[in-house]
C-alpha positions as CSV (number, residue, x, y, z in Angstrom):
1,X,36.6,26.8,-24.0
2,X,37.8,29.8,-25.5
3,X,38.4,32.6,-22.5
4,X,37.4,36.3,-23.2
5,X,40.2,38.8,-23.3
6,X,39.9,42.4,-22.9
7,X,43.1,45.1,-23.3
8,X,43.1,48.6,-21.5
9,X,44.7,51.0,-22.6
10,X,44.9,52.8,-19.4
11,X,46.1,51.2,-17.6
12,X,47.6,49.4,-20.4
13,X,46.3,45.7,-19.1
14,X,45.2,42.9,-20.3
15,X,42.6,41.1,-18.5
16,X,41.9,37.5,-19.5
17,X,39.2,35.0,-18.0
18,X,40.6,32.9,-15.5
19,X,37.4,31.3,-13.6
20,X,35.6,27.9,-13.0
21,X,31.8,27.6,-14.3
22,X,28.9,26.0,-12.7
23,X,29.9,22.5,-14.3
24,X,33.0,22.4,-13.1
25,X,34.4,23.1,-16.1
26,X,37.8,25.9,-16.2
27,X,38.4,28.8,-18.3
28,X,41.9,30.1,-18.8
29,X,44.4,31.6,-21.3
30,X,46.5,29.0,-22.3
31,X,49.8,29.1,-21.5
32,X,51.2,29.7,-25.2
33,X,49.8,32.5,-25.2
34,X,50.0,34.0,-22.1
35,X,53.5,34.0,-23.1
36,X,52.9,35.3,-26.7
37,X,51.5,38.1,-24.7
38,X,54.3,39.0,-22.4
39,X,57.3,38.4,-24.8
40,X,55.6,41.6,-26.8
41,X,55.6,43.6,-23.3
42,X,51.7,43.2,-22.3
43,X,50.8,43.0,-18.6
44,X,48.4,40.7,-17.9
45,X,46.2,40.2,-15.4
46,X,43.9,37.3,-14.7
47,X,39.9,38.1,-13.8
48,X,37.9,35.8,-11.8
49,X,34.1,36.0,-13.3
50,X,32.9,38.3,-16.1
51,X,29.7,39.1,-18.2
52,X,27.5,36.0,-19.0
53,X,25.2,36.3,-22.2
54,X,21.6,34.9,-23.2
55,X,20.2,35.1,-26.3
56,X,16.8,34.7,-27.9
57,X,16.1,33.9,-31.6
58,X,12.6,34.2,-32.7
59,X,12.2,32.7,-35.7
60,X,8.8,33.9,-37.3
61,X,6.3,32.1,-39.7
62,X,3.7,33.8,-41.7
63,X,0.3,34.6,-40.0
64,X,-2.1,32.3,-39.4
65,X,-5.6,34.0,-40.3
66,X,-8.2,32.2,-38.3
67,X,-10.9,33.3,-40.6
68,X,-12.1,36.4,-38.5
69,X,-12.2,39.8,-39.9
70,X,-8.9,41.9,-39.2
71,X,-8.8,45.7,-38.6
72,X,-7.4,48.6,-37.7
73,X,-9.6,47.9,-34.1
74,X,-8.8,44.1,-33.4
75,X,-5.7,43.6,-31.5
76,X,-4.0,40.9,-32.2
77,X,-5.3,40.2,-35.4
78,X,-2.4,38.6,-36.9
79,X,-1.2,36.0,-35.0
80,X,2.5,34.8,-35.4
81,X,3.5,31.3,-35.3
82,X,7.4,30.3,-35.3
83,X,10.1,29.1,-32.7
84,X,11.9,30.5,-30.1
85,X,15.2,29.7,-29.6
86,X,17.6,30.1,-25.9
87,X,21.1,30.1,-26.5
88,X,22.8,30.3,-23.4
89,X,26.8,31.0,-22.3
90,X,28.2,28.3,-21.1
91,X,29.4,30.4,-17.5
92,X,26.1,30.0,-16.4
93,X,25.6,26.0,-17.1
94,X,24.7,26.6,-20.5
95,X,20.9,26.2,-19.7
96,X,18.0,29.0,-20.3
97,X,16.7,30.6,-17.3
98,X,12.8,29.8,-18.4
99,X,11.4,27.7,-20.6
């Protein structure tokens, strides 16, 4: 897992992921460099928790005409078939909220 990092500049911090996910699964700077860090002067502090993303990808096809008349007055008229795709962070399990 690859923890997010965020540096301040006032105060000048940096705040690194230090927190365990639903899977049981830790997220932490690694040691290396934590140290990097310091030896250039940086203060570090760890955060438990943070922002978890989801993301949608629709993926669109071309219309499917379903041999009706379209105009300016039919809603709908062109009807969009494609995928849908959840991509989810893995802080929250990794799995979409809906299906």
């Amino acid at each position: 897992q690859n923890p997010r990092v965020y540096h301040r500049l006032i105060p000048n911090v940096v705040l690194y992921e230090n927190w365990t996910m639903i899977d049981g699964d830790h997220i932490e700077l690694a040691d290396e460099r934590r140290l990097f860090l310091e030896d250039r002067g940086h203060q570090l502090q760890a955060k438990a928790g943070g922002a978890i993303t989801q993301l949608i990808v629709q993926s669109l096809q071309n219309p499917v005409y379903i041999g009706r008349k379209y105009g300016k007055d039919i809603k709908n008229g062109n009807v969009f078939h494609g995928t849908l795709t959840a991509v989810c962070d893995p802080r929250k399990d990794g799995k979409p909220a809906a299906v």
